[in-house]
C-alpha positions, 0 to 999 in steps of 0.5 A, a space after each residue: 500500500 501506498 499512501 500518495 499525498 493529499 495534494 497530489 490525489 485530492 482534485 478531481 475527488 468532488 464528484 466521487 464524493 458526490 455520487 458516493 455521499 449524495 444527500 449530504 451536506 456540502 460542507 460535510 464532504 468539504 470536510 471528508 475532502 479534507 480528511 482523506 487518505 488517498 492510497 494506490 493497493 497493488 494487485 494481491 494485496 489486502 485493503 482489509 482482512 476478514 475479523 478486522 475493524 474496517 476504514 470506509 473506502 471509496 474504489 477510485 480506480 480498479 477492481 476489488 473483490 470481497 472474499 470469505 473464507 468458510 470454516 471447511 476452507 472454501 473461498 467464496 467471492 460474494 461480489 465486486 467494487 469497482 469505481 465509485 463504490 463503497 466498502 467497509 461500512 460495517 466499520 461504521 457500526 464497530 462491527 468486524 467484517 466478514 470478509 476480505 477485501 482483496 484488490 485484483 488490480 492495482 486499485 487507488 482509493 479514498 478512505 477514511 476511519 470509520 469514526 470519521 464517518 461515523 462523527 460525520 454521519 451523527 452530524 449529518 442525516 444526509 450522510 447517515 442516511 447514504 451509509 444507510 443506503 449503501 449498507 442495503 444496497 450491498 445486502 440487498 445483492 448479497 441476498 439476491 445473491 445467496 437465494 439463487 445459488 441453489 436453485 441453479 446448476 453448476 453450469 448456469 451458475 458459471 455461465 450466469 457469472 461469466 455473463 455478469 461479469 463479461 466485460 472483465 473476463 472478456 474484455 481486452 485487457 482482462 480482469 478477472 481470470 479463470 482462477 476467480 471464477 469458482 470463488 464467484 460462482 460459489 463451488 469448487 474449483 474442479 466442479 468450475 473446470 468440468 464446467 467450463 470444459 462442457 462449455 469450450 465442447 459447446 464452442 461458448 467458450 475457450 481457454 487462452 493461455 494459463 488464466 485466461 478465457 474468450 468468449 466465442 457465442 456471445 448469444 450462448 451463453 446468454 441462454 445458458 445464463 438464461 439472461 437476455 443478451 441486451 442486458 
């Protein structure tokens, strides 16, 4: 981790923290302007580890998943933060985190203590009111998460996440990689590469070197994902 400085990295930041912090007052995100610390994560290194007390952190740049490791060792993605999202806020409650927050690029956020935004949040409605609403929308997507896994098979579970999250499997500089894959779609790693072999069989998909995947029937894998390919 690197902390880069607070002249360096704080402009352009007002509009991050107006997306992120909507219905606070703007005197309040001057004063989180102020007291951020802006860092740049390399790929592989933790923001924060699973039992911790969190800072709140705003995904500047890059991508991060959240990752739980059950009691019987199985590593589980339950989402991704990429640009303007937030995580950490259970901080904020001085609740310790369930999850890992691992960056899977190189990832430069803003943060700050959770007692910051907690002080700020007990002077501001407006901003206890978007913690609020961040930590419901973030449960919300875990829920919806959680309730459609056992009702789908080991194949739609995968091509469902390889639909999802296509522009970073698929895209021409890639982020996710086949390794990623059994941690998002929630089943062991064997299981994941049976799948995927059934798919390159069917000409959805194909492997590419050691990590990587192309999508070869866009229109395919749609179905399988049982999504429409518009969305």
């Amino acid at each position: 981790m690197i902390n880069l400085g607070f002249r360096s990295v704080t402009a352009g930041l007002e509009p991050v923290l107006d997306e992120a912090f909507p219905s606070s007052r703007a005197e309040t995100r001057r004063w989180l302007l102020q007291s951020v610390e802006v860092t740049q994560h390399g790929s592989g290194e933790y923001l924060f580890r699973q039992g911790s007390r969190t800072p709140v952190l705003v995904v500047l740049h890059g991508w991060t998943a959240f990752r739980r490791t059950s009691p019987d060792g199985r590593v589980v993605i339950p989402r991704l933060a990429g640009p303007g999202q937030v995580a950490g806020l259970l901080g904020v409650s001085d609740l310790s985190t369930p999850v890992d927050l691992l960056a899977i690029t190189g990832v430069r956020t803003a943060g700050w203590s959770a007692k910051t935004i907690r002080a700020a949040a007990a002077a501001d409605s407006g901003l206890a009111l978007d913690t609020v609403d961040q930590m419901a929308v973030a449960m919300d997507l875990l829920s919806e998460r959680l309730d459609s896994l056992p009702s789908q098979d080991s194949r739609r579970r995968v091509a469902r996440m390889l639909w999802s999250y296509r522009e970073l499997f698929f895209g021409e500089e890639p982020v996710l990689t086949r390794g990623h894959l059994a941690g998002l779609v929630g089943t062991s790693a064997e299981m994941t590469r049976r799948v995927l072999r059934r798919l390159e069989e069917m000409g959805v998909v194909a492997r590419v070197g050691r990590s990587s995947l192309q999508l070869l029937d866009e229109e395919q894998l749609a179905g399988l994902a049982d999504l429409p390919v518009s969305t």
